[in-house]
C-alpha positions in Angstrom: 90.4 96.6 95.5 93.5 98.1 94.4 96.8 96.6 95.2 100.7 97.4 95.4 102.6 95.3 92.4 105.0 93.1 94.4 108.5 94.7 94.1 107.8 98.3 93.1 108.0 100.7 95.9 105.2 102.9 96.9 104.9 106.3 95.6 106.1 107.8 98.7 109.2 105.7 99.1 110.1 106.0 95.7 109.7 109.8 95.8 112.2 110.2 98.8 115.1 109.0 95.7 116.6 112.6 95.3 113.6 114.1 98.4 115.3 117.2 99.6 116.0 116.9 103.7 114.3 118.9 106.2 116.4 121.5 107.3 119.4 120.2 105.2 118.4 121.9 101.5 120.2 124.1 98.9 119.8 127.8 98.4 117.3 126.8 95.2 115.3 124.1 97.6 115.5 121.8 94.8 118.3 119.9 95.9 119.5 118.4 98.6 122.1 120.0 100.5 124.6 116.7 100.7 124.3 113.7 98.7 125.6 110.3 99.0 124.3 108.7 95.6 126.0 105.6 96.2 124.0 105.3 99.5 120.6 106.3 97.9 121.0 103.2 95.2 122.0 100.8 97.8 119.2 101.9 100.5 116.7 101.6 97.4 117.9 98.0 96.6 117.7 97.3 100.1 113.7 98.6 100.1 113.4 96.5 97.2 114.6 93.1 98.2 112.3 93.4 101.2 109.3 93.6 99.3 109.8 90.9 97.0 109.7 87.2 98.2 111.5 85.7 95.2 114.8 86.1 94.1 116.2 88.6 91.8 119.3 89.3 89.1 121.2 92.6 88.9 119.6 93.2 86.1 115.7 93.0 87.3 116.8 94.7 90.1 118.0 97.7 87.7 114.9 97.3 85.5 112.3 97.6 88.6 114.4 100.6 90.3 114.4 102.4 87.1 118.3 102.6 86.9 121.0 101.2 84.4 123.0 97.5 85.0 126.0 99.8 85.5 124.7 102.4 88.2 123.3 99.4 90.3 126.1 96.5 89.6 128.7 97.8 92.0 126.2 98.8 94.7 124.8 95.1 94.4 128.0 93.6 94.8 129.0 95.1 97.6 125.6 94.6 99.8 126.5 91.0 98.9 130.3 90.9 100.4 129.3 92.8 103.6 126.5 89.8 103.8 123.1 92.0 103.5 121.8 90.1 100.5 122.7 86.5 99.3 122.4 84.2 96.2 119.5 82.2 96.4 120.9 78.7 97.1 121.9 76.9 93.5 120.9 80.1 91.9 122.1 83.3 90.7 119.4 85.6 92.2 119.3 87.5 95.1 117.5 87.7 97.9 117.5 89.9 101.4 119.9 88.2 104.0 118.5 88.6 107.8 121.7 90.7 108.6 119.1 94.0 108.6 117.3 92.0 111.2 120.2 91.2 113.3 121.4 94.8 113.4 118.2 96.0 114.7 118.0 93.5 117.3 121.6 94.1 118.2 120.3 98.0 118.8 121.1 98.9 122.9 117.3 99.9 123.4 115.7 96.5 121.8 118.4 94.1 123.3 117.9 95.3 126.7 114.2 95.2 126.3 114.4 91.7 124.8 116.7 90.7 127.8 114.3 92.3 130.0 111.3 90.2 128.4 112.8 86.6 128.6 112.7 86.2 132.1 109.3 87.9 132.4 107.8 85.4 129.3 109.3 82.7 130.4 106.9 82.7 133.8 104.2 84.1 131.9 104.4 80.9 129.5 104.6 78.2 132.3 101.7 79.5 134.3 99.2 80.2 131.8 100.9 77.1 129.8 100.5 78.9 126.9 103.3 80.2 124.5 104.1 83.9 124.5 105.9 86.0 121.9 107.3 89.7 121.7 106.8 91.8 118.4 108.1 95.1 117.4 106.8 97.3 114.0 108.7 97.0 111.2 107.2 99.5 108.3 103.6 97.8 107.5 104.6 94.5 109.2 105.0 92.8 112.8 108.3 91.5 113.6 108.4 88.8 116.6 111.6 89.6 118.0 110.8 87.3 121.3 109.0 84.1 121.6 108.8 81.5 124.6 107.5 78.0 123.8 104.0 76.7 126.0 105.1 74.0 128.0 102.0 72.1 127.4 102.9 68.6 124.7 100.5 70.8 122.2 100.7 74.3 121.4 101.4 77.1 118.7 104.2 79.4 118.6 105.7 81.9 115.9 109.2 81.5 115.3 111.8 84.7 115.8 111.5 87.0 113.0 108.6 85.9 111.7 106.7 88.5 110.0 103.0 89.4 109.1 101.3 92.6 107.8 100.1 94.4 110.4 97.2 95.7 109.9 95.5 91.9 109.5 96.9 90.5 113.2 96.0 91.8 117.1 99.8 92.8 117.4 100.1 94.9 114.2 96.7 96.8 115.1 97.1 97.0 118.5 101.1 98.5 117.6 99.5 100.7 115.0 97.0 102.3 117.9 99.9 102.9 120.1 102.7 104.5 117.6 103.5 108.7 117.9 101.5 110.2 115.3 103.6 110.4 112.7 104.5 107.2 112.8 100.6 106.3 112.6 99.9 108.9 109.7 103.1 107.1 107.2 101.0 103.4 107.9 98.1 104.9 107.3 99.2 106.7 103.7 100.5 103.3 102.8 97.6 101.7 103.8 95.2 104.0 101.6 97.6 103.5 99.1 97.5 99.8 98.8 93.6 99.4 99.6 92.2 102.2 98.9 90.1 104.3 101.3 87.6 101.3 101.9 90.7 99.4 103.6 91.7 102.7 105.5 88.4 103.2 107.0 88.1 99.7 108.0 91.8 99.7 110.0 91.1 102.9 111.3 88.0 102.2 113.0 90.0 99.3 114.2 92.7 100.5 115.6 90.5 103.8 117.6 88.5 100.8 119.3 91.8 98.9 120.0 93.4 101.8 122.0 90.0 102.7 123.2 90.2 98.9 125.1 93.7 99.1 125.6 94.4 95.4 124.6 93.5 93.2 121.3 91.6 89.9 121.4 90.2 88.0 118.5 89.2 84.5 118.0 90.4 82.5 114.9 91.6 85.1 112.8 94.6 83.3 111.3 94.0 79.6 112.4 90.8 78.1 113.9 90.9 77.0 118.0 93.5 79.8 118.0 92.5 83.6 120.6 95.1 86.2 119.9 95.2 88.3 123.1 98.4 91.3 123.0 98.9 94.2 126.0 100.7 96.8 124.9 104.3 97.7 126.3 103.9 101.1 127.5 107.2 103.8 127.8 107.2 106.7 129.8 105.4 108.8 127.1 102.9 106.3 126.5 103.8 104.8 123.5 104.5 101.3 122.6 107.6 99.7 121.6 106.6 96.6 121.2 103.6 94.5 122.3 103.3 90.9 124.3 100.9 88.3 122.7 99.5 85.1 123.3 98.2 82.9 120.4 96.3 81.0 123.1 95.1 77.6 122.0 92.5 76.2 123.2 92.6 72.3 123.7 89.9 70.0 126.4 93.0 69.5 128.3 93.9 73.0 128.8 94.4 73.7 132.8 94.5 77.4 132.5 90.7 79.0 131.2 91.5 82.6 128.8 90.2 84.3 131.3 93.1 83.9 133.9 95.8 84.1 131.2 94.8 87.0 129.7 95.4 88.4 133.4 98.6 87.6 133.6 99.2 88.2 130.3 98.5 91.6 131.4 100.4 91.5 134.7 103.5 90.4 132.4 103.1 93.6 130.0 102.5 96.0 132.6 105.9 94.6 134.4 107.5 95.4 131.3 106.2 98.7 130.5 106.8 99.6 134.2 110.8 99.1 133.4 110.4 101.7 130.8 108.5 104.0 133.1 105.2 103.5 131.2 101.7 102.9 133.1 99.0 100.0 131.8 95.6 101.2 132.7 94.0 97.6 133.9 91.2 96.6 131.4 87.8 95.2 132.6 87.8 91.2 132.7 87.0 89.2 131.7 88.0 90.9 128.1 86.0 91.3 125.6 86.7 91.7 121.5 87.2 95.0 119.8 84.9 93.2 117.1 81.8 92.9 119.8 82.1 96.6 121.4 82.3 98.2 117.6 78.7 96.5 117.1 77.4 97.3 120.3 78.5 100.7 119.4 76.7 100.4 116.2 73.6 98.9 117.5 73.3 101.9 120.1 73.9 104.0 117.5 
């Protein structure tokens, strides 16, 4: 199966470099209208940085853009004094800082959503006894931009701003399902373009079950004993903005069956959603996998 080299942009982020704007081109249409080259070099060392999970000089950072030491140095240094990248500690590499990650959770929309949440998770958590995080999409990955600890002595929970590709977890997919098209047509050219069609088929058939359900569940599919279940946060044009999941663990002294906290799992989403004027169509429990309706689909077929 063909795969993306770490650290070298895909085809269509690398071809937006010197991409004339929509509705903001020259006379010739070969150009763009306004530039800001500066801006270009630093956005594309930013895009770099976040693909690579290792640090990096100046100069690899030139040789993978395609750029000279001297059109890239200044641009480096300065991302580093206004504290978006950082050495790597003892080293002179670079790596992404988390201040990208800060600004977008500073963002009006996304802070008053997150302060919105934390009440609502915080009694989903202690009556299911289960933890609870919130997760947003951020390019081909998740983001958990929310996350409320079970009270339970044993549990599992993913720390704030964890990340994880999307199309292999129930919040990616089930974000994925409910994104405006466009959005959903860019994941899906990456995702052909890392995988091949093979991989794009497979997510696609996914996702259509996913938002045929209106929820995600599956069992064990990044750590045994553990049932991913995520709602969707619905806005007024039924799209989601984020999604609520529980990695719900099951233990022999749990208190609360899946059954009942994936209803108020529910209940807890559609209170969300309903702050942002969406609607969450109530699902059939007790729920049942996107992985066993696709094969009763098949086997009817």
């Amino acid at each position: 199966m063909p795969t993306r080299e770490p650290g070298k942009l895909p085809r269509a982020a690398a071809a937006r470099r010197g991409a004339p704007a929509k509705n903001a081109t020259a006379k010739d249409g070969d150009k763009p209208a306004y530039s800001a080259p500066a801006l270009e070099k630093g956005l594309d060392v930013l895009e770099l940085l976040a693909t690579l999970s290792e640090g990096v000089t100046p100069s690899q950072i030139a040789q993978r853009l395609g750029r000279s030491l001297q059109e890239v140095y200044r641009v480096v240094m300065a991302l580093e004094r206004r504290g978006y990248i950082r050495r790597a500690f003892g080293e002179e590499s670079l790596v992404l800082s988390t201040k990208l990650h800060d600004l977008a959770y500073a963002y009006p929309p996304m802070r008053r959503l997150v302060d919105a949440a934390q009440p609502v998770m915080i009694r989903l958590a202690v009556e299911a006894n289960q933890a609870v995080h919130l997760a947003t999409l951020d390019g081909l990955m998740i983001r958990v931009i929310a996350q409320v600890d079970s009270p339970a002595p044993l549990g599992f929970r993913l720390r704030i701003g964890t990340q994880n590709p999307a199309a292999r977890t129930a919040s990616g997919r089930l974000l994925i399902a409910y994104q405006r098209p466009a959005v959903q047509d860019w994941v899906y050219a990456a995702i052909r373009e890392a995988g091949g069609e093979a991989a794009l088929a497979k997510l696609k058939a996914r996702v259509e079950a996913v938002h045929a359900h209106g929820y995600e569940i599956i069992e064990g599919e990044q750590l045994k004993g553990i049932t991913d279940v995520s709602f969707p946060v619905l806005d007024a044009e039924g799209y989601a903005p984020a999604v609520l999941t529980m990695p719900f663990l099951s233990t022999a002294a749990e208190t609360v069956p899946i059954a009942d906290a994936s209803r108020l799992l529910f209940e807890a989403a559609e209170r969300l959603g309903a702050d942002l004027g969406g609607r969450l169509d109530p699902p059939r429990f007790p729920l049942e996998s996107s992985e066993a309706a696709m094969a009763r689909g098949r086997g009817a077929g």
